[in-house]
Every structure is written in structure tokens, then in C-alpha cells.
N, C-alpha and C positions, 0 to 999 in steps of 0.2 A: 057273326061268323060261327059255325058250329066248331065245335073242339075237334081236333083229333088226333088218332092214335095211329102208331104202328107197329105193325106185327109179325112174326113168322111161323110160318107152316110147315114143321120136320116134318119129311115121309118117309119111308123107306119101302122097298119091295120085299117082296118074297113068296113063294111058289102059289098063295093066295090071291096076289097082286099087289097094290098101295095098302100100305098102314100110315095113317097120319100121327101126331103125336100131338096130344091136347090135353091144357090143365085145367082143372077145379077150384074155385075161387077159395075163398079160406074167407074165417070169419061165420057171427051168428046168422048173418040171414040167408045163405046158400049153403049152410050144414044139413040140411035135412033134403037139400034140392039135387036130382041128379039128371034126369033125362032134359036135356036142355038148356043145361045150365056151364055146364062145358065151352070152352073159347082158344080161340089161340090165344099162343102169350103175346100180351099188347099193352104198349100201353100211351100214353100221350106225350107229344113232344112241341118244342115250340118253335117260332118262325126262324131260329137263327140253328136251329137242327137241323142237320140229314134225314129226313123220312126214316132210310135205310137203315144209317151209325144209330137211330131213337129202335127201331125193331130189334137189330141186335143188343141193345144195352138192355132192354127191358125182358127182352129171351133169357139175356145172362141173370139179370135181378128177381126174374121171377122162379129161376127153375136152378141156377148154380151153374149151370154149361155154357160154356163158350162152344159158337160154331163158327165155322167159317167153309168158304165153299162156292159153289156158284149158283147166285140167289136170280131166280126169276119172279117177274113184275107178273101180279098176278090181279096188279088194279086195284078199287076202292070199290066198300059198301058205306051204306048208310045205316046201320043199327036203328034200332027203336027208337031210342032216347035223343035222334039226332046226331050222333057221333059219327065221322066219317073216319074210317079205319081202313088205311092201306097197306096190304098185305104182301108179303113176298112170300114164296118156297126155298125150300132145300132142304138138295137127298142128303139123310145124315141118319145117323141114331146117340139114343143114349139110353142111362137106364134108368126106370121111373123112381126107384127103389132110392136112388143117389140124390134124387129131388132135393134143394136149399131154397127155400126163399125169403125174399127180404118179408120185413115187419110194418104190419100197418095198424094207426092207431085210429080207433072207432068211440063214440060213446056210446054206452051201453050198458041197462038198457034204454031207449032213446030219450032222450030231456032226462035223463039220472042224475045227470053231472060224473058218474063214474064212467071213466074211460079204461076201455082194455085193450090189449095188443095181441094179435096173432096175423100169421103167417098170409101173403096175400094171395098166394097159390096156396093148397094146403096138400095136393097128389095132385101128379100128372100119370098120363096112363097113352098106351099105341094101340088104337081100334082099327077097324076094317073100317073102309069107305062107306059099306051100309051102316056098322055101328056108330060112326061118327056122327052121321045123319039124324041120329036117333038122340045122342048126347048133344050136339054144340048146340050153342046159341042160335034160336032161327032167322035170326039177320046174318049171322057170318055160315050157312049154310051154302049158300050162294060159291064161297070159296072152293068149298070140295071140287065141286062140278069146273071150277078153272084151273081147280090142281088136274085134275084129268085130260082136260084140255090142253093145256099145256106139256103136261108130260108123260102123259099115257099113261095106261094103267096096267100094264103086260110086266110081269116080274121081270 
């Protein structure tokens, strides 16, 4: 059975239209990476979880914010690596500036035996619906186009 994760997609509007809100992984191997590399905040939960209570915990661990509000199903992708990642919305905001997030431990550099800890988000940042395109991950791309769907794009 493949893993998966779950996630959330803050938008907000404004006289542009949608801005999504999306973080940047932390750690050595996507410090140098940016177009593409971009994701909702997600992360994996297990059979005795809520999909949903797994998206918002992993919103709140990865970014410092608690949200709450009314979250639309906006369905599941399948990622690259296999992972199946089911995603909700909600309109909210926060500010990228206030970002906290938890700590993950990595070896590195790889087979060293030295391990080091940093941040698993390390920025999050609110682009337009075209710039996001351009940033996130090209398997959760797919999302955008069901935020739109779903809740239109008219500020």
C-alpha cells in the first residue's frame, strides 16, 4: 500500500484574484532548489487518523498556525515517489514572516554518520495561481486547477 499524506491549501483573494500559500522544504538537499520544489504543507498519517485532524496537525507543525474554518475536499494525487496525498482548502491568511516549524533530523553528509537538524519547512511564501504553477511540486500542480474549481477565482 503506498503511504500517504495529508495536506492543506490556504488561499486567500484579493483584487488579483487567488493567492495560495505554500512552503519550502528545509534541509541540505532543496536549499539550492526553488522552481518546483514548493508543496503544500503535508504530511503522512496513519490508519487510525483522520485524513483531515493528520492535515491540520501537520499545517500547524510545519508553519506555527493553527487554522480553522471550512475546509473543502479537493481529492487525492498521486506524487512521483508513489505517495498519495489528500488535500483540502481554506480561505484564511497568515504571515509568511511568523513561519515556526518543527525539526527534522537528517545524516549528513550521506553514509557520514554525522547527523544534523534543521527546520522541515524552512519559508513559506502567498503567490498568485500563475506563480504557484511555476513553484510547487509537479505532481500536487493538479491541486491548483481544483482550488479553482472549486472556489473560483473572482476576488
Amino acid at each position: 500500500m503506498p503511504k500517504r499524506s495529508a495536506g492543506l491549501l490556504l488561499y486567500r483573494r484579493n483584487d488579483a484574484g487567488l493567492e495560495v500559500f505554500l512552503v519550502h522544504p528545509g534541509g541540505p538537499h532543496w536549499s539550492k532548489k526553488d522552481l518546483g520544489a514548493w508543496s503544500i504543507p503535508k504530511g503522512e498519517y496513519t490508519d487510525a487518523e483522520d485524513p483531515l485532524a493528520a492535515a491540520k496537525r501537520e499545517f500547524s507543525e510545519e508553519t506555527g498556525f493553527t487554522v480553522d474554518g471550512i475546509f473543502v475536499a479537493l481529492g487525492s494525487i498521486k506524487q512521483t515517489g508513489g505517495k498519495v496525498v489528500s488535500v483540502w482548502a481554506l480561505e484564511g491568511d497568515c504571515d509568511p514572516a511568523k513561519l515556526t516549524s518543527n525539526l527534522c533530523q537528517l545524516q549528513w553528509p550521506p553514509r557520514s554518520g554525522k547527523t544534523i537538524e534543521f527546520p522541515e519547512v524552512d519559508r513559506g511564501a502567498w503567490f498568485s495561481l500563475h506563480e504557484a504553477h511555476d513553484r510547487i511540486l509537479p505532481s500536487q500542480s493538479p491541486m491548483l486547477m481544483r482550488l479553482v474549481d472549486n472556489v473560483g477565482h473572482q476576488p
